[in-house]
VONUDO-34955 format. One record per residue (C-alpha): residue number from 0; x, y, z. Coordinates in Angstrom, 1 decimal, m for minus. Last residue first. Layout:
! residues N
> seq, xx, yy, zz
> NUM, X, Y, Z
...
//
This chain:
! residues 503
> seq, xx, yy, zz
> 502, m21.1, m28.7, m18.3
> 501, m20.1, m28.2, m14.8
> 500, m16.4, m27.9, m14.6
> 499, m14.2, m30.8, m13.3
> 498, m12.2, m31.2, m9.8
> 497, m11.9, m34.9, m9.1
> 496, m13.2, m36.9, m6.3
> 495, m16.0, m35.8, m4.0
> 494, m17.4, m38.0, m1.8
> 493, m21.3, m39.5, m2.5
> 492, m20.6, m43.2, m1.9
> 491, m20.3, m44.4, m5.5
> 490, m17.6, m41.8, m6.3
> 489, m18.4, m37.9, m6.4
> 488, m17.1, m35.1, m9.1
> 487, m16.9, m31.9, m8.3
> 486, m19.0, m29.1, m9.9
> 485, m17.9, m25.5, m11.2
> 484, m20.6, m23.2, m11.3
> 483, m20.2, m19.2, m12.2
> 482, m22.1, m16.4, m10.7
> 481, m22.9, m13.2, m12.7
> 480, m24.7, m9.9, m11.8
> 479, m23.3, m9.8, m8.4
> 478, m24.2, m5.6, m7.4
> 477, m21.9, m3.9, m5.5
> 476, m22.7, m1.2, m8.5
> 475, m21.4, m3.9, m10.9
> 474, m20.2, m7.0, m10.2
> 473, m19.3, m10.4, m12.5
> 472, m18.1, m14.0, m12.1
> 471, m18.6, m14.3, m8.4
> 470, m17.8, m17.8, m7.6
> 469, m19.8, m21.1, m7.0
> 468, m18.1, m24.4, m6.2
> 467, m20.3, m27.5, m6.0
> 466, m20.7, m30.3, m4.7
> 465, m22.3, m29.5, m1.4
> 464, m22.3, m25.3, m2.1
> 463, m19.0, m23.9, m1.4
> 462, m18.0, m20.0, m1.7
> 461, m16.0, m18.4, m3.8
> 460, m15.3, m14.6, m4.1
> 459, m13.5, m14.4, m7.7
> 458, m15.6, m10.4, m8.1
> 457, m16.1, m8.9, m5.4
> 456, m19.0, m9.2, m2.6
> 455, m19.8, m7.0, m0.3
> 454, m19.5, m9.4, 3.0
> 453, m21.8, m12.0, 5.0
> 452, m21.1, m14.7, 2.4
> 451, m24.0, m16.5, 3.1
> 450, m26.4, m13.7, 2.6
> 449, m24.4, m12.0, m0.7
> 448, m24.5, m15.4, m1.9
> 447, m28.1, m16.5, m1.3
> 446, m29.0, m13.0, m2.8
> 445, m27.1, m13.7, m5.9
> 444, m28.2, m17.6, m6.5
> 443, m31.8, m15.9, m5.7
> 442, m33.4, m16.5, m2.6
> 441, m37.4, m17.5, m2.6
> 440, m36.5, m21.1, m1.0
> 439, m35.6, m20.0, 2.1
> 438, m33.7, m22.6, 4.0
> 437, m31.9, m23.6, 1.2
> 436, m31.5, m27.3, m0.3
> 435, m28.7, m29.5, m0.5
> 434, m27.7, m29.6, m4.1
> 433, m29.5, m32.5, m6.9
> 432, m27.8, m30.7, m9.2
> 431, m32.0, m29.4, m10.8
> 430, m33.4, m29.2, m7.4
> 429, m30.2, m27.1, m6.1
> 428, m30.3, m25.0, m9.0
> 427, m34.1, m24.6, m8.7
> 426, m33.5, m23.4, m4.9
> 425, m31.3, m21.0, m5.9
> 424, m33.5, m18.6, m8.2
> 423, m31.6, m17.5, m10.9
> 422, m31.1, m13.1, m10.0
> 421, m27.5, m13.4, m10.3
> 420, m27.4, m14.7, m14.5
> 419, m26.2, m18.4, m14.3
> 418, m22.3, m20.1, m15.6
> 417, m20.5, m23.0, m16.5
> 416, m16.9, m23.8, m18.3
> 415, m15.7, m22.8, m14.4
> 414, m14.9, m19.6, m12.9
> 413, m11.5, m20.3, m11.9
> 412, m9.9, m22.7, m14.4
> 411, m12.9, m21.4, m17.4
> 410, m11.5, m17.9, m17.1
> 409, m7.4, m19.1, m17.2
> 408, m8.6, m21.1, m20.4
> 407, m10.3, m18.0, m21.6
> 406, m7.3, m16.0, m21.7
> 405, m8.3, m12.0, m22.6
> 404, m9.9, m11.8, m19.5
> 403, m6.6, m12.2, m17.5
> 402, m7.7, m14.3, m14.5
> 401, m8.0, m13.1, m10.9
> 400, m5.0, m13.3, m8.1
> 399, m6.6, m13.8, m4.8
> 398, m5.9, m17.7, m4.7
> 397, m3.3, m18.1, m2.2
> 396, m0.5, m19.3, m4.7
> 395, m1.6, m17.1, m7.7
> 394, m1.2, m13.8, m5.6
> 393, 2.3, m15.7, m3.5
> 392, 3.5, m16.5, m6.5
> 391, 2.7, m12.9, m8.2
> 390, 4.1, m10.7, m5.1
> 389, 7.4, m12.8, m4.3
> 388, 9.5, m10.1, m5.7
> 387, 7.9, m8.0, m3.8
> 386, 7.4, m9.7, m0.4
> 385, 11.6, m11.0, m0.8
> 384, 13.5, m8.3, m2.2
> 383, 11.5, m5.1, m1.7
> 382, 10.8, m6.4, 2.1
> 381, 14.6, m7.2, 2.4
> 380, 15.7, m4.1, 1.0
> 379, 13.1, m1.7, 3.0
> 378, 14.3, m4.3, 6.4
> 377, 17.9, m3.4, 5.7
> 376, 17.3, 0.2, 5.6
> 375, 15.1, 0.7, 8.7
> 374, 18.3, m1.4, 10.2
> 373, 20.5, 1.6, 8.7
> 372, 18.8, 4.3, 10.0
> 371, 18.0, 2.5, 13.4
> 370, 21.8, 2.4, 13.8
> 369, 22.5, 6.1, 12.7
> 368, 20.6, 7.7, 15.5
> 367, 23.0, 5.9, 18.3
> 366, 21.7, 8.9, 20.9
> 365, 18.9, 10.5, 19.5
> 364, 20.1, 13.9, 18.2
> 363, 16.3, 15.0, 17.2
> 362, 17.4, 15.3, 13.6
> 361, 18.9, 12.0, 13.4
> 360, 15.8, 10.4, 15.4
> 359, 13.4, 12.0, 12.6
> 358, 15.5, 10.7, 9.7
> 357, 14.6, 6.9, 10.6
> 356, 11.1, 8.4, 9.5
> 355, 12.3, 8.8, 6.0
> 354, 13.8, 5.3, 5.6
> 353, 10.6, 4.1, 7.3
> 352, 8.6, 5.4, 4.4
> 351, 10.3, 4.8, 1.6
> 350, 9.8, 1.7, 1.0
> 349, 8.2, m1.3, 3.0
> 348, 5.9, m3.8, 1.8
> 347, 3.4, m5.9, 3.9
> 346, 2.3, m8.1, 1.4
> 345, 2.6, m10.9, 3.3
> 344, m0.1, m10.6, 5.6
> 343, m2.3, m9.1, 3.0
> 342, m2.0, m12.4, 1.4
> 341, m2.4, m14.8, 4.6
> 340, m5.7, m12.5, 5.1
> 339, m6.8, m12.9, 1.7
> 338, m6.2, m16.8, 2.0
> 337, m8.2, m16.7, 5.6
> 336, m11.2, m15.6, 3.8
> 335, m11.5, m11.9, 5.4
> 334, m15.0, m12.0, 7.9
> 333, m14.8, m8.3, 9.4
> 332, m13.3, m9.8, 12.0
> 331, m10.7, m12.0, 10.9
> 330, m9.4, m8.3, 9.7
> 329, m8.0, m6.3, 12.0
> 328, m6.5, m9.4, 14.6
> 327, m5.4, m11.7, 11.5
> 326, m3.8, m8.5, 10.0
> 325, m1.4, m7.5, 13.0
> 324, m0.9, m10.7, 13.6
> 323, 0.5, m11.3, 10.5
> 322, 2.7, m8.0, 10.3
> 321, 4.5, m8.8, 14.0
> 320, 5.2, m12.6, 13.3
> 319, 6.7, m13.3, 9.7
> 318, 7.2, m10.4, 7.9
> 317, 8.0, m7.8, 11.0
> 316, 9.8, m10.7, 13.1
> 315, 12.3, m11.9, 9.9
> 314, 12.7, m7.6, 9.3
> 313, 13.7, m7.3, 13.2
> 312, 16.2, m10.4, 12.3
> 311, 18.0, m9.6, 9.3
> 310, 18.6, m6.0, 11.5
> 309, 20.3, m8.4, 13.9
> 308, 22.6, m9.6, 11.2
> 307, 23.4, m6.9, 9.1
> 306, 24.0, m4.8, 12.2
> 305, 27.4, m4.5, 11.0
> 304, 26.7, m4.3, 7.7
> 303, 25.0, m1.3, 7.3
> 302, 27.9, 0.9, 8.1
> 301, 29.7, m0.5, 5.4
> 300, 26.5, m0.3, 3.1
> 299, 26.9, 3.7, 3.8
> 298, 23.1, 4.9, 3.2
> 297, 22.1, 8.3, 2.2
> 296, 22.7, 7.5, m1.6
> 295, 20.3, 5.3, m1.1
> 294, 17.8, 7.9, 0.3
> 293, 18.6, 10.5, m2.8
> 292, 18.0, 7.9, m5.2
> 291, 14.9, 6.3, m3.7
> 290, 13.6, 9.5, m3.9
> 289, 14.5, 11.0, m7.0
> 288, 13.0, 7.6, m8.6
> 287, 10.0, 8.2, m6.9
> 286, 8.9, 11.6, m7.6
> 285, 10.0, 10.8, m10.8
> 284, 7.6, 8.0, m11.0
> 283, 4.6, 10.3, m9.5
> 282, 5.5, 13.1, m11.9
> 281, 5.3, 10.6, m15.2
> 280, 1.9, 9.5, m13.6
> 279, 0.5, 12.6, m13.1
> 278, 1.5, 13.1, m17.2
> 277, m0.5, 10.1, m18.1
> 276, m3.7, 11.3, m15.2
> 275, m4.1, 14.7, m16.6
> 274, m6.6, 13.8, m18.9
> 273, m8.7, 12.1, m16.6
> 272, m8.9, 15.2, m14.4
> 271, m11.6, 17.1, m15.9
> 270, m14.0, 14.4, m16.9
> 269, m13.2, 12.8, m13.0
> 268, m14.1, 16.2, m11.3
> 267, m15.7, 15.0, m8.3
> 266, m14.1, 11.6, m8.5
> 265, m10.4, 12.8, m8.5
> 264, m11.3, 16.0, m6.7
> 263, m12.0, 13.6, m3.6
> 262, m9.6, 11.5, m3.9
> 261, m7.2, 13.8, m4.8
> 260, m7.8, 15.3, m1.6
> 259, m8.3, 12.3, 0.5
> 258, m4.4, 11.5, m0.2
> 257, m3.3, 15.2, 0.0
> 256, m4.8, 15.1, 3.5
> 255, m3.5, 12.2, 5.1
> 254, m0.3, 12.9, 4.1
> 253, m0.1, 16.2, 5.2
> 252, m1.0, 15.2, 9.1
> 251, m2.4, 18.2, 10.5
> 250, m0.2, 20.7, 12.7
> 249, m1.4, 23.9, 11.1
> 248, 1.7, 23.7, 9.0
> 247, 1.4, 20.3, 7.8
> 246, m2.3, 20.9, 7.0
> 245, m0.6, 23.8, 4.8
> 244, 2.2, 22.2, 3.3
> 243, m0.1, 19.3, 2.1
> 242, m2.7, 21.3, 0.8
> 241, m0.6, 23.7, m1.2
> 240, 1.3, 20.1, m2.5
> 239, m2.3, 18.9, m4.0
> 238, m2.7, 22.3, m5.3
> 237, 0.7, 22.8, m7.2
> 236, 0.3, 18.8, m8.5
> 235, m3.2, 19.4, m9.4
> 234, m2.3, 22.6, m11.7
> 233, 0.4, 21.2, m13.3
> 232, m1.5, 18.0, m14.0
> 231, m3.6, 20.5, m16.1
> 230, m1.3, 22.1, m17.7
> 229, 0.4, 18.6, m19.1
> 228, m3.5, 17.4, m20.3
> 227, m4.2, 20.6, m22.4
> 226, m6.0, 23.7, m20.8
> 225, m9.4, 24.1, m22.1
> 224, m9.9, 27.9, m20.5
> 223, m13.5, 28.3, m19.7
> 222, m14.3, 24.7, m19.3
> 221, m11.5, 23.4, m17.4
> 220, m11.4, 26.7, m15.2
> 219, m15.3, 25.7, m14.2
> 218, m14.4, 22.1, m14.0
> 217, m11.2, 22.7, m11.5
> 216, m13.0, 25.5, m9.9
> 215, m15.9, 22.9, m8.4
> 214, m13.0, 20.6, m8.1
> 213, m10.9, 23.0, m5.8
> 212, m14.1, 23.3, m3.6
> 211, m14.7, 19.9, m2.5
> 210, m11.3, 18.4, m2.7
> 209, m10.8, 22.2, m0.4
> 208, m12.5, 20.2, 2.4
> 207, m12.0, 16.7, 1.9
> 206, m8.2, 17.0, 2.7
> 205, m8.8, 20.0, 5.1
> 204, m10.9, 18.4, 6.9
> 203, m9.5, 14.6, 6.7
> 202, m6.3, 15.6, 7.5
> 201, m6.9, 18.3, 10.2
> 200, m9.0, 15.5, 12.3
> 199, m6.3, 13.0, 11.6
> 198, m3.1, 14.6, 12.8
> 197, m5.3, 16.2, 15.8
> 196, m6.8, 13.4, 16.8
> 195, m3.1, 12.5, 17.2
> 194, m2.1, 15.5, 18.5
> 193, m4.7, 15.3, 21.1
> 192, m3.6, 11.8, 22.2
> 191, 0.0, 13.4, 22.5
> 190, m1.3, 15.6, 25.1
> 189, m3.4, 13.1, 26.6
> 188, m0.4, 10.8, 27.3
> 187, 1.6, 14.2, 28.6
> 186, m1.5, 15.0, 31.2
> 185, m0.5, 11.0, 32.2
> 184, 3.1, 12.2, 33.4
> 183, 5.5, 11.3, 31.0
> 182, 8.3, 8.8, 32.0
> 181, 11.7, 10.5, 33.1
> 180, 14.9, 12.4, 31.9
> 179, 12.9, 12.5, 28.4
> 178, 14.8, 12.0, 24.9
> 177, 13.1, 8.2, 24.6
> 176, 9.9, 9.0, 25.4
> 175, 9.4, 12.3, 22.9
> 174, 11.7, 10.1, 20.2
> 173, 8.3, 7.5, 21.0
> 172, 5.8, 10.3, 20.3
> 171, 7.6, 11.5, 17.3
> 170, 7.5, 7.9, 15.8
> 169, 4.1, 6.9, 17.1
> 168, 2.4, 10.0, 15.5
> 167, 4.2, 9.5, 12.2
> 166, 3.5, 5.9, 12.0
> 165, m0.1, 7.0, 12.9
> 164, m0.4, 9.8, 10.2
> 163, 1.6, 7.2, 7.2
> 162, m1.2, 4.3, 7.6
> 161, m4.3, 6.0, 5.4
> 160, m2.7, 5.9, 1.7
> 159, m0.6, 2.4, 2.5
> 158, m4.2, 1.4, 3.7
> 157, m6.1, 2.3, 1.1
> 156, m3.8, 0.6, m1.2
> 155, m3.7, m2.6, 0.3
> 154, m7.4, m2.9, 1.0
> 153, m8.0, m1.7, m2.5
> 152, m6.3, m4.3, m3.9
> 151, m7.0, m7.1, m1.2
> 150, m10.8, m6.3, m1.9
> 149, m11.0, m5.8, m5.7
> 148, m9.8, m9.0, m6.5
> 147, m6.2, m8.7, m7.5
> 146, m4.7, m8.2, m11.3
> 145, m0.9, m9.5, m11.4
> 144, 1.2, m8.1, m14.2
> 143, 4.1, m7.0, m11.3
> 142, 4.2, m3.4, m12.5
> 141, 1.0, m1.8, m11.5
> 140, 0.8, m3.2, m7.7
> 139, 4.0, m2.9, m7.6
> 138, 4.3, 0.8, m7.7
> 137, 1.4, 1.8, m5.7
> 136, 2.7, m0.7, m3.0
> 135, 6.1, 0.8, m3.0
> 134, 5.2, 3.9, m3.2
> 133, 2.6, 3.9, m0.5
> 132, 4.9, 2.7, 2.1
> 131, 3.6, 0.0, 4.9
> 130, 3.9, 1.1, 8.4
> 129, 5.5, m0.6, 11.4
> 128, 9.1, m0.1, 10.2
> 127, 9.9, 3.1, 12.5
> 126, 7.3, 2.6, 15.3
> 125, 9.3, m0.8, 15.9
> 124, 12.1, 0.8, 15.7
> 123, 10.7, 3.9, 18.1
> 122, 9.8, 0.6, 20.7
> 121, 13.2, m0.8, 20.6
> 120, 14.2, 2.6, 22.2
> 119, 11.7, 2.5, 24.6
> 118, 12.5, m1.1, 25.5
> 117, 16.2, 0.0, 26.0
> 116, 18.3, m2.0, 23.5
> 115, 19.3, m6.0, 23.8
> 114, 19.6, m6.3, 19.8
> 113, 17.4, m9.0, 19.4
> 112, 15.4, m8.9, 22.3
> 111, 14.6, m5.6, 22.3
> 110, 14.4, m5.8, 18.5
> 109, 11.6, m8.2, 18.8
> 108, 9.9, m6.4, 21.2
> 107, 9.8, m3.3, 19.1
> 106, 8.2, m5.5, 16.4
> 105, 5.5, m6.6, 18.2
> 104, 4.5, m3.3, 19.3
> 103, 5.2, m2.0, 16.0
> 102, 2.9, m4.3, 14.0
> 101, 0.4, m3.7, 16.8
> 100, 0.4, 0.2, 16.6
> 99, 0.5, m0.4, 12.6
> 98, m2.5, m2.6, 12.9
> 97, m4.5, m0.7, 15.1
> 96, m4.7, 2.7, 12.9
> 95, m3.6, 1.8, 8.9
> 94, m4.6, m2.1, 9.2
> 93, m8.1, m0.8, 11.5
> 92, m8.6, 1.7, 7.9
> 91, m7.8, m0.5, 5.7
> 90, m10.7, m2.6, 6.4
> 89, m13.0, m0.5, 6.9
> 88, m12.0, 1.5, 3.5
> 87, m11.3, m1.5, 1.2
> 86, m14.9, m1.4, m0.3
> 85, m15.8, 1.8, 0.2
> 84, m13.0, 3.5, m1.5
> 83, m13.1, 1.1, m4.5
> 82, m16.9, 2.6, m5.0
> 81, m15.2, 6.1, m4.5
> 80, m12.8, 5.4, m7.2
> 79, m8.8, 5.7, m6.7
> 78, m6.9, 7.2, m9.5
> 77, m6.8, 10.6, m7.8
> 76, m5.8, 9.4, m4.8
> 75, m3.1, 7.6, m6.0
> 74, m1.4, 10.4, m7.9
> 73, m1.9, 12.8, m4.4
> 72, m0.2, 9.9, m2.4
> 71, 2.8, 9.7, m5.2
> 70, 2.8, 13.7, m4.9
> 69, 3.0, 14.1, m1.0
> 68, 5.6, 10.7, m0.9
> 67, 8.0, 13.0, m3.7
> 66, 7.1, 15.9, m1.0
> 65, 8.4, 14.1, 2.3
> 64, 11.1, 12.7, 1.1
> 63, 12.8, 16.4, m0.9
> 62, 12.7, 17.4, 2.6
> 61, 13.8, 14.5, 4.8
> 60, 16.6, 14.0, 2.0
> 59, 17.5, 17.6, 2.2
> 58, 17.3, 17.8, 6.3
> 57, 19.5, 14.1, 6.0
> 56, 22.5, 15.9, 4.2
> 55, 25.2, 13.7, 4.4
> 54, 26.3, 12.9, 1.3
> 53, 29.9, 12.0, 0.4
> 52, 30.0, 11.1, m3.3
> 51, 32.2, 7.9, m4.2
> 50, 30.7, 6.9, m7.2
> 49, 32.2, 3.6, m7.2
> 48, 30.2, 2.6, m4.3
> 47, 31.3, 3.3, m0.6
> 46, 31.2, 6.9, m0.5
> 45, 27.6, 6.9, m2.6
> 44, 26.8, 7.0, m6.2
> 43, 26.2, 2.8, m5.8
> 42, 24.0, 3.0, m3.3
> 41, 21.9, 5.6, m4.8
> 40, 21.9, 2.9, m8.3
> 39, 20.9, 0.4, m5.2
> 38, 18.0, 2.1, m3.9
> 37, 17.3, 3.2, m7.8
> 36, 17.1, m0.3, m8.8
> 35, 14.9, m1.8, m6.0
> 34, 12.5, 1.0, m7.0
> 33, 11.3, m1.1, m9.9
> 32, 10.7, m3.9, m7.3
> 31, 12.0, m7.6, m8.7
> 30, 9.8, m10.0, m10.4
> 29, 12.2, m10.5, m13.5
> 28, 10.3, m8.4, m15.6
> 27, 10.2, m6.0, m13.2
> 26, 14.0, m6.2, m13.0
> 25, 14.4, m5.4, m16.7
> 24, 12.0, m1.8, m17.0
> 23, 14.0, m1.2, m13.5
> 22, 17.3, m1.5, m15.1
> 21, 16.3, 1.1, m18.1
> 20, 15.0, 3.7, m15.1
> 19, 18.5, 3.2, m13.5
> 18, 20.3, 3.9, m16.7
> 17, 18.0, 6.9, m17.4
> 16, 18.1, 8.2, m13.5
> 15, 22.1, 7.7, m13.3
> 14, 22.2, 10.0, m16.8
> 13, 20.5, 12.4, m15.8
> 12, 22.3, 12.6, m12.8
> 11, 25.7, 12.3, m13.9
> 10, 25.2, 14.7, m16.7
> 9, 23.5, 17.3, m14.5
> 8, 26.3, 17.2, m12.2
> 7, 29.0, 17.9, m15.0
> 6, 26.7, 20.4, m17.0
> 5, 26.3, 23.1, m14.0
> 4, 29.6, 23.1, m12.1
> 3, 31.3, 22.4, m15.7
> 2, 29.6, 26.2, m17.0
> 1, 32.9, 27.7, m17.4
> 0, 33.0, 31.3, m18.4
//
């Protein structure tokens, strides 16, 4: 019996992911998104590429979308530390709730006018592209080389963990406007209010809920049975998808859920999960490379391009108007340096996520269904091409990129040549530089810091002292426990000149 309907598709699989996997290893060196490739290698398989497989099968790809994002979200809760949690959680939190509802406001009106669609229609695009994509900022935060200061990191990643319920909820609620013979009466606006408490409320209860319990039996099970590092992962992959199918189910946002659940387990059971973490990470790749595949291979680039030009434009209004505002409003609040904020800003990526909630309109027979798939498409590949490839400049360029710690000339550059444990006592700095003095002379150089800084500080926070630059050198516990000096140089009439470290 012939076995060429089992071998033949294998082979071309298997073989696409390994030559797509080796192309990734080379465009990250370059700067590019590893999950550039496998968009392209999808492309490539499809009816227009040399491939030339016809695949149309948007209930698989919504399917097999929804769990690789489900495991990638469960990986990056589990890496995730509670103390990171707090730091970026407020923050991220406003970017993942009013920030996506403004992002797609903005961007809704954009397309209106850019493609002359009904406002409610414009509106579900908007809703479409508003959110950030977990795999793509998980993915490029480790491959692009570039260690950030605990604040945009975590803010970033908390927020493509958090952001996926409200895209969700304004995507289905939108398809619900645009499908009806008439606007909703208000008791319909409460209705889908409830389903978005709803979304959340089952989220975070179930998510933190069985976390709880699951890592009480993860450490018992770990200690009675000893299972080796690939069992283990097993087990938190089957549990973290349980808990995503069954808030889904109940009518809780998944995502939501099997993010805080591995949170949760992650730092409840950290001795018992650590060693699943290398093979969690091998799952969380595939998850992605299968994917990106299977949503390229969805895409026919002759289709694409004629909205080319217009969808150019909705992802030119999402980077450069609708995503800004949307930080500078959620965050110039809670007192952001402007440079984090023009960071966040433009790391805004897109991945997977709007691809996948361009499905939703397909299955709900909007009419023109295929257009907002393939402008969803052009704004992923323009955000991979252009945010992430930019993601190291743009780092280094607005100051929120911290120095390797194995290159002491990088160290001495941003910390300076000079520095003082937290608790020296300010004022005798300021006597002994000839500073201007501080109103209370009893404040250490960490205290006056953490007071004039109005923020928990992170390590490569600067602030400005006369003369002087001081920077957070070293935290532990939210604690400053080292503060480094650099010192301008002044002319004859007291104005700073040159940049040199204190000596």
């Amino acid at each position: 019996m012939s076995l060429d309907f089992l071998a033949l598709p294998l082979l071309t699989a298997s073989a696409l992911v390994l030559l797509s996997l080796v192309a990734g290893l080379f465009s990250a060196r370059l700067g590019l998104s590893f999950l550039l490739v496998f968009l392209v290698a999808g492309m490539l398989l499809g009816e227009d590429g040399p491939g030339g497989v016809l695949f149309e099968d948007f209930r698989l790809a919504f399917w097999v979308g929804n769990v690789a994002l489900a495991v990638i979200l469960l990986d990056g809760g589990l890496r995730t530390q509670y103390a990171t949690f707090r730091t970026g959680l407020r923050p991220a939190l406003l970017l993942a709730t009013v920030g996506v509802v403004v992002s797609a406001a903005l961007t809704g009106l954009g397309a209106w006018w850019l493609l002359g669609w009904d406002w409610r229609l414009a509106l579900l695009l908007g809703a479409i592209v508003g959110s950030t994509d977990a795999a793509a900022v998980f993915s490029l935060l480790q491959t692009s080389g570039v260690r950030l200061n605990e604040r945009v990191a975590s803010t970033l990643e908390i927020e493509s963990g958090l952001n996926d319920p409200m895209a969700v909820f304004l995507t289905l609620a939108l398809i619900g406007l645009a499908t009806a013979a008439e606007t909703p009466a208000p008791a319909g606006a409460w209705t889908m209010l409830l389903a978005l408490a709803q979304q959340f409320g089952w989220g975070l209860l179930l998510g933190t809920g069985l976390g709880w319990v699951l890592a009480d039996g993860l450490r018992w099970l770990t200690r009675v049975t000893r299972p080796g590092g690939g069992v283990r992962a097993l087990l938190l992959l089957s549990a973290g998808l349980a808990v995503f199918a069954l808030t889904t189910w109940i009518g809780g946002s998944g995502f939501l859920a099997v993010y805080v659940f591995g949170l949760v387990l992650g730092n409840r059971s950290r001795g018992s999960v650590a060693p699943a973490l290398q093979a969690m990470d091998g799952y969380a790749w595939m998850a992605q490379a299968g994917m990106f595949l299977l949503l390229g291979l969805l895409v026919t680039p002759t289709e694409a391009l004629r909205t080319l030009l217009p969808a150019l434009g909705v992802a030119a209004v999402l980077m450069a108007v609708a995503r800004p505002v949307a930080v500078w409003l959620c965050l110039a609040p809670l007192r952001f340096p402007p440079r984090e904020i023009v960071f966040i800003a433009w790391v805004g990526l897109r991945g997977a996520v709007p691809i996948v909630l361009a499905v939703f309109p397909l299955m709900a027979g909007v009419e023109g269904a295929k257009t907002f798939f393939n402008i969803a498409f052009v704004v992923v590949l323009a955000s991979l091409l252009l945010q992430g490839a930019t993601l190291p400049w743009a780092a280094r360029r607005t100051g929120v990129a911290l120095p390797d710690q194995d290159d002491p000339a990088a160290v001495r550059r941003v910390f300076g040549d000079f520095e003082v444990p937290a608790d020296t006592p300010m004022a005798a700095l300021c006597q002994f530089y000839g500073w201007p003095t501080v109103e209370d002379e009893r404040l250490t150089v960490g205290e006056w810091f953490r007071r004039t800084c109005q923020r928990p500080p992170v390590e490569g926070d600067q602030l400005r002292w006369g003369p002087a630059e001081l920077s957070v050198r070293r935290v532990r516990a939210g604690s400053i426990e080292r503060v480094g000096i650099r010192i301008e140089d002044t002319d004859e009439d007291g104005n700073g000149t040159t940049s040199t470290p204190a000596r």
